[in-house]
Each structure stands twice: as structure tokens, then as C-alpha cells.
Backbone as a chain_set.jsonl record, in Angstrom:
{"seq": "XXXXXXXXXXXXXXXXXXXXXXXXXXXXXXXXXXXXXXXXXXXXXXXXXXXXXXXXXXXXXXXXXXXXXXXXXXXXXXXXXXXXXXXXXXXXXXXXXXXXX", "coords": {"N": [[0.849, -1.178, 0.0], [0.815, 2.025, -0.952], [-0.422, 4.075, -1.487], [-2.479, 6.429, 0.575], [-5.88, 5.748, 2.387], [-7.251, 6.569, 4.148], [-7.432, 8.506, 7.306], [-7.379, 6.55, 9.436], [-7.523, 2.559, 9.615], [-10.167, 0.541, 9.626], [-10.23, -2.661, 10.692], [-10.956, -4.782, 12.272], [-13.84, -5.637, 14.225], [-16.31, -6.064, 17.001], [-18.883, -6.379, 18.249], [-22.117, -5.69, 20.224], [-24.317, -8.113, 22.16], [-26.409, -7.872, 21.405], [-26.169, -7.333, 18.635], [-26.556, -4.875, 17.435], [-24.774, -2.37, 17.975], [-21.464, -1.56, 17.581], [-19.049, -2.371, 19.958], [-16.249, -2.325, 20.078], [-13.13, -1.347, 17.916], [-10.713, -3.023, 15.988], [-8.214, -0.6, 14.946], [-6.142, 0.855, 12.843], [-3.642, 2.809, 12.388], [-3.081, 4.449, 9.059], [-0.685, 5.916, 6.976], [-0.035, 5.971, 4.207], [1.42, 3.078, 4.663], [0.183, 0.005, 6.489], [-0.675, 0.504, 9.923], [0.43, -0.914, 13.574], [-2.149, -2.141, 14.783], [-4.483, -1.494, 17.081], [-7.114, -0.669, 19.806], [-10.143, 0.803, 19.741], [-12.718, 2.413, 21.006], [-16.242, 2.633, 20.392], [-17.407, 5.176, 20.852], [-15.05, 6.395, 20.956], [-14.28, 6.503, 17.998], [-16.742, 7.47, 17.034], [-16.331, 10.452, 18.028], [-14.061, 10.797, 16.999], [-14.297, 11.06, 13.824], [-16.246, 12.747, 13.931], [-14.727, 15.136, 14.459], [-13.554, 15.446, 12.202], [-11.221, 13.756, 11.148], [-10.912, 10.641, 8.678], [-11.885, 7.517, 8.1], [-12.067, 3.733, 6.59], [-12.3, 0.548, 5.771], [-10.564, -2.016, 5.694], [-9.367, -5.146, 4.745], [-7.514, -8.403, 5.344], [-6.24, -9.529, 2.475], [-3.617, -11.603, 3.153], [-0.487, -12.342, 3.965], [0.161, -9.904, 4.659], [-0.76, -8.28, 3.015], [-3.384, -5.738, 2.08], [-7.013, -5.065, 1.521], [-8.521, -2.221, 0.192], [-11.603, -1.418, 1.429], [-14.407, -0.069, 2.08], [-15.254, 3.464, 2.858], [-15.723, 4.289, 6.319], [-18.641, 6.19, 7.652], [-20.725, 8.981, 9.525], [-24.351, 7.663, 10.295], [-27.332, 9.027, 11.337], [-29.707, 8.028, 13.023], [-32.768, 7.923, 14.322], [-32.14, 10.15, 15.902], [-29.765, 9.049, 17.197], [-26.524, 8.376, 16.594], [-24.923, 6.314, 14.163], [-22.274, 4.264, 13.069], [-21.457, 3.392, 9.661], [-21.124, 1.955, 6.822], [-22.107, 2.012, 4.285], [-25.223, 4.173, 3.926], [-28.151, 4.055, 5.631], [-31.462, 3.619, 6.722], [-31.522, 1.812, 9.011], [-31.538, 1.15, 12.71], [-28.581, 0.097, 13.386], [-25.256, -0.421, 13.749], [-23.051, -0.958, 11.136], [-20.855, -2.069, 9.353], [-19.994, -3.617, 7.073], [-18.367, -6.337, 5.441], [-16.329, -6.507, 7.634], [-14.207, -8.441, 9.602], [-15.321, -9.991, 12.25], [-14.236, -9.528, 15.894]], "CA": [[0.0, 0.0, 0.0], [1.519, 3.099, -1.14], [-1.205, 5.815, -1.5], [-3.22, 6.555, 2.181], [-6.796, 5.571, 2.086], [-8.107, 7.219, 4.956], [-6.71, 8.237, 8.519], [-7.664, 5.281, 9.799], [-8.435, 1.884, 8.526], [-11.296, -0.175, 10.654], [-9.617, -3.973, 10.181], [-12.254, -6.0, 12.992], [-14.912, -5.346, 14.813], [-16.735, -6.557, 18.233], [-20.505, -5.869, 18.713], [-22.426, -6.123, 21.21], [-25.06, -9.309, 21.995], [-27.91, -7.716, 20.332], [-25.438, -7.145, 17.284], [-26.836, -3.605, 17.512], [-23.823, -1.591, 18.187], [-20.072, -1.77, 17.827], [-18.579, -1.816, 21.049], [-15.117, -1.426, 19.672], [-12.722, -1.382, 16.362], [-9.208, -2.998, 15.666], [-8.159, 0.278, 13.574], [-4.685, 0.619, 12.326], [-3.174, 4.346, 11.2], [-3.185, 4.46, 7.757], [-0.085, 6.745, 6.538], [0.713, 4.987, 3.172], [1.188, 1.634, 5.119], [-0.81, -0.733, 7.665], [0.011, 0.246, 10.799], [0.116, -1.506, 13.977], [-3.465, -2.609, 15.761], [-5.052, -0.921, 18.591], [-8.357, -1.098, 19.965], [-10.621, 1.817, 19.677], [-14.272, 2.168, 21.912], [-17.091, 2.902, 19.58], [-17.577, 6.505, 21.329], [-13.329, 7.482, 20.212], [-14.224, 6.637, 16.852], [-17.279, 8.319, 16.399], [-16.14, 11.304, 18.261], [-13.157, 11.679, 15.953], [-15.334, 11.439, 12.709], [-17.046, 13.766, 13.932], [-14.058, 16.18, 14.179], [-13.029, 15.429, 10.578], [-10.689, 12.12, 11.319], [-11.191, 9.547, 8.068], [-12.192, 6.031, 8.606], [-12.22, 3.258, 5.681], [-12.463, -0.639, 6.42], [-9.966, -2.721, 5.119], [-9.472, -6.414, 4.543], [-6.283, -8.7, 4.926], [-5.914, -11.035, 1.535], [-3.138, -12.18, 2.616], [0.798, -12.274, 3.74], [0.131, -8.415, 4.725], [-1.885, -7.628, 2.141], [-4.504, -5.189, 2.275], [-7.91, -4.327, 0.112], [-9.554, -0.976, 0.471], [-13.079, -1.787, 1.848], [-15.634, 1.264, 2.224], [-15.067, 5.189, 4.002], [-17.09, 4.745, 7.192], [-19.227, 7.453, 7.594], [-21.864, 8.456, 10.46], [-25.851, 8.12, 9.456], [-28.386, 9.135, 12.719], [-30.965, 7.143, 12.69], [-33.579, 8.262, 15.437], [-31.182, 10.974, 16.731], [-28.452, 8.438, 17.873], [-25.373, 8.114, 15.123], [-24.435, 5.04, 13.883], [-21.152, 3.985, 12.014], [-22.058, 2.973, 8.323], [-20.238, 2.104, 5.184], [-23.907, 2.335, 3.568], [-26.025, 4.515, 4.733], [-29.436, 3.329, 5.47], [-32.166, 4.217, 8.269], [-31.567, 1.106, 10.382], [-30.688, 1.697, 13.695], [-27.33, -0.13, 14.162], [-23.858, -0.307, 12.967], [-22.833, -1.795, 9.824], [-19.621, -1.665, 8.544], [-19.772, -4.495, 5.969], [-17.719, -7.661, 5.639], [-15.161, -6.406, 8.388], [-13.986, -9.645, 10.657], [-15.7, -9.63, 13.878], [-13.591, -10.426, 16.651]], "C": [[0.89, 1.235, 0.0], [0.709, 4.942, -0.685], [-2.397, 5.496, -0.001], [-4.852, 6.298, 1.585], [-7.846, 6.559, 3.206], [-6.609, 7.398, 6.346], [-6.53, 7.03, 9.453], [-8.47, 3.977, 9.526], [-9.189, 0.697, 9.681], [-10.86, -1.421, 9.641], [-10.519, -5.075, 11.061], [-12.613, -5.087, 13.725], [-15.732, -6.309, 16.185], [-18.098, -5.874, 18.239], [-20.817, -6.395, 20.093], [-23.095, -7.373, 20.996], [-26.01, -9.273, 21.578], [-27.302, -7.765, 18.795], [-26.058, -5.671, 16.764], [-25.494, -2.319, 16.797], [-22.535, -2.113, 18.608], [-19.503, -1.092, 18.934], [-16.87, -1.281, 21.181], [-14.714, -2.275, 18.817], [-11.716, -1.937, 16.704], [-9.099, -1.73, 14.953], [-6.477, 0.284, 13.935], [-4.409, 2.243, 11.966], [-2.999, 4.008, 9.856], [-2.241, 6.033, 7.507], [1.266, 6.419, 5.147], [0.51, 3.548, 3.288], [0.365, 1.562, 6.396], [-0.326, -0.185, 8.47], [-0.221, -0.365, 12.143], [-1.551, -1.559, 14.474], [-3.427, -1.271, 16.89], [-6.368, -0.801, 18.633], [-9.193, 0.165, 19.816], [-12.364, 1.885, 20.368], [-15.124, 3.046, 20.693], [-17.316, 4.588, 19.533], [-16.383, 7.159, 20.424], [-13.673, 7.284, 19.158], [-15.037, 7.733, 16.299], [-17.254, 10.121, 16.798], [-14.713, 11.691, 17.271], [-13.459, 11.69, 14.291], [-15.608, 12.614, 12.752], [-15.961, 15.263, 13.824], [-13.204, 16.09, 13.484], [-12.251, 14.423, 10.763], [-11.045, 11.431, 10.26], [-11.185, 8.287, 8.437], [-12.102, 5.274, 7.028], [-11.97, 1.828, 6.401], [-11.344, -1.054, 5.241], [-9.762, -4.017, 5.442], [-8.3, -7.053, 4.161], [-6.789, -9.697, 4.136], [-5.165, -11.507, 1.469], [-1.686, -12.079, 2.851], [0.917, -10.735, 3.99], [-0.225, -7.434, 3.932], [-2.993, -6.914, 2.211], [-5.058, -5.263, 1.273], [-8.553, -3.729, 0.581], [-10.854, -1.429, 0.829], [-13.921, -0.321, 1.329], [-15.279, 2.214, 3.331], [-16.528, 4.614, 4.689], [-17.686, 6.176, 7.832], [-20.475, 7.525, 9.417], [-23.784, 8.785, 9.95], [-26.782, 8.288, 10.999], [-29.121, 9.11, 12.641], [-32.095, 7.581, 14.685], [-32.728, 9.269, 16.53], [-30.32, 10.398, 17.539], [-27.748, 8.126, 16.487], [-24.994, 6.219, 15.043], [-23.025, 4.783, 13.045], [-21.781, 3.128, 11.037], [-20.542, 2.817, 7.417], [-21.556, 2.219, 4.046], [-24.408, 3.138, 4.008], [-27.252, 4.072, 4.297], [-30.125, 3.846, 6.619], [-32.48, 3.042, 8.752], [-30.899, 1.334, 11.405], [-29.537, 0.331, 14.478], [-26.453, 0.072, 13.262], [-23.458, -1.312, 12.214], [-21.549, -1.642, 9.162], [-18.834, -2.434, 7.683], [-19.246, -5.864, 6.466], [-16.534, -7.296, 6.579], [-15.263, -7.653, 8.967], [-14.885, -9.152, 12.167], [-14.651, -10.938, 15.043], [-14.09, -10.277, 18.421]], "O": [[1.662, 1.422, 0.94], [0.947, 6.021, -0.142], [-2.954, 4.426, 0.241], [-5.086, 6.617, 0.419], [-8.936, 7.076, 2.96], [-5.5, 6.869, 6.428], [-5.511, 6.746, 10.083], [-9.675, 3.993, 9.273], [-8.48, 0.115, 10.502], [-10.969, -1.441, 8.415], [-10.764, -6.167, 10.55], [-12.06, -4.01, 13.954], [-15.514, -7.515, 16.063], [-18.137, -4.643, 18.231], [-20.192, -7.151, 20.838], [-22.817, -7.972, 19.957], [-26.678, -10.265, 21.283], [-27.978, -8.22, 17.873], [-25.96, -5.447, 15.557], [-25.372, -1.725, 15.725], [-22.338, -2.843, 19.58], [-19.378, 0.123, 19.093], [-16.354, -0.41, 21.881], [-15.184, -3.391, 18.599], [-11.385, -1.604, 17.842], [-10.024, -1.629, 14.147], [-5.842, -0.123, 14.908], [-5.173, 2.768, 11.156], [-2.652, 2.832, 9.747], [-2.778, 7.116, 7.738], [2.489, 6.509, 5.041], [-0.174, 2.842, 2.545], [-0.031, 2.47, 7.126], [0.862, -0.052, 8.174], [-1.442, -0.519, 12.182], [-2.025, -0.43, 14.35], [-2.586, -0.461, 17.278], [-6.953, -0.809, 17.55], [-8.264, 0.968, 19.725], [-13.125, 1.067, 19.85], [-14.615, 4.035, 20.166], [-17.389, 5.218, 18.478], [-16.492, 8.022, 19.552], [-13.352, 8.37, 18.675], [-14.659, 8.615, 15.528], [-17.898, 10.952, 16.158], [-14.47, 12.845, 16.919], [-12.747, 12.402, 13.583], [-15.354, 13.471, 11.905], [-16.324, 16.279, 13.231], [-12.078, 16.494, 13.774], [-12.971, 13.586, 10.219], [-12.2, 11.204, 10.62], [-10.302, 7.97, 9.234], [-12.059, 6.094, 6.111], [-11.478, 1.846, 7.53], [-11.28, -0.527, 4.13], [-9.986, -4.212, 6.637], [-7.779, -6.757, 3.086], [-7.53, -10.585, 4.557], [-4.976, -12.126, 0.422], [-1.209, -11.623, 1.812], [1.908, -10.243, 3.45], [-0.108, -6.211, 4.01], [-3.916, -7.676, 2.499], [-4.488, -5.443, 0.197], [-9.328, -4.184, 1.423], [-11.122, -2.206, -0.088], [-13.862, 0.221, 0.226], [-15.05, 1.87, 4.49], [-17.669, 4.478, 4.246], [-17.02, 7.031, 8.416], [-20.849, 6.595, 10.131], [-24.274, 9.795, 9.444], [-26.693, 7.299, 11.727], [-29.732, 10.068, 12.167], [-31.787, 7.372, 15.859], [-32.719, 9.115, 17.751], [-29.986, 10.985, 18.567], [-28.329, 7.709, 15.486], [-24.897, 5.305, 15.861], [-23.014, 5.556, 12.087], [-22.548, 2.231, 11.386], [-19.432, 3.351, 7.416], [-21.408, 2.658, 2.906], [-24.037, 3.054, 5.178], [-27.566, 3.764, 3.148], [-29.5, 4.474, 7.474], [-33.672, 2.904, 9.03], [-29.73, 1.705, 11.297], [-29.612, -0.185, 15.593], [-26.656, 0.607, 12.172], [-23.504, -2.481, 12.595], [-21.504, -0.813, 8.253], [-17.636, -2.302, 7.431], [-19.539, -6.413, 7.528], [-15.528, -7.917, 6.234], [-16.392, -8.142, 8.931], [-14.904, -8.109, 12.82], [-14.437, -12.149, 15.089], [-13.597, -11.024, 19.266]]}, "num_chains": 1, "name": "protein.A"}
């Protein structure tokens, strides 16, 4: 990976037991390359969205391989935000084929 995709790239995911809401992210910096892991609480993410921060999901194929996924975005569905890579008016978080761990 050469060219940056976002500030940060959302690599797994943890929901809760309703499968509602992501209780927190693996995300990685994104500055050209992968960089290491760290955990992120659903709140730090969507509070640094919110103050311009990029998000994008990415997907290992492989030997340290990445593939660009989808810019997560936030959609507020009954006046609570949600993390999306779609937007849609269901109320939880969706952020595609990420791994859930």
C-alpha cells in the first residue's frame, strides 16, 4: 500500500449481543502503510469522525496484504449516530464484511 486511504483503517470489529452496536474497532493508522493494531471504543471513533478524522475498512488477503473496503461514515438514525459504510435508516452499525472479533 503506497497511497493513504483514509486516517484510519477499521480492520475488525466486536458488537455487542444484540449485534446492535459496535462496542469497539481494531483500527490501524493508515499513513501509506498498515500500521500496527489498537483497539478503539465505539464513542473514540465516532467522536473523531465527527471532528473530521477519516475512517475506511480494510481487509487482509493475505501475507500483509490489504484491500480498500468502504469510508465509514456516520448516518443518525432516530437521533443516535451510527457507524455505516452504507447509509441506510436502520438503527445499528454496519460496517460491511469487516472480521468480527
Amino acid at each position: 500500500m503506497i497511497e493513504k486511504w483514509a486516517d484510519f483503517l477499521i480492520t475488525a470489529v466486536r458488537f455487542n449481543s444484540a449485534g446492535t452496536h459496535i462496542v469497539f474497532v481494531e483500527a490501524r493508522a493508515d499513513r501509506g502503510a498498515v500500521g500496527k493494531a489498537c483497539l478503539l471504543s465505539r464513542t473514540e471513533v465516532i467522536e473523531t469522525l465527527e471532528s473530521g478524522y477519516t475512517y475506511c475498512t480494510a481487509i487482509e488477503s493475505g501475507a500483509s496484504k490489504w484491500e480498500m473496503g468502504a469510508a465509514v461514515e456516520i448516518v443518525t438514525v432516530h437521533d443516535q449516530p451510527f457507524m455505516k459504510t452504507a447509509p441506510d435508516e436502520i438503527a445499528c452499525d454496519n460496517l460491511g464484511d469487516v472480521p468480527r472479533i
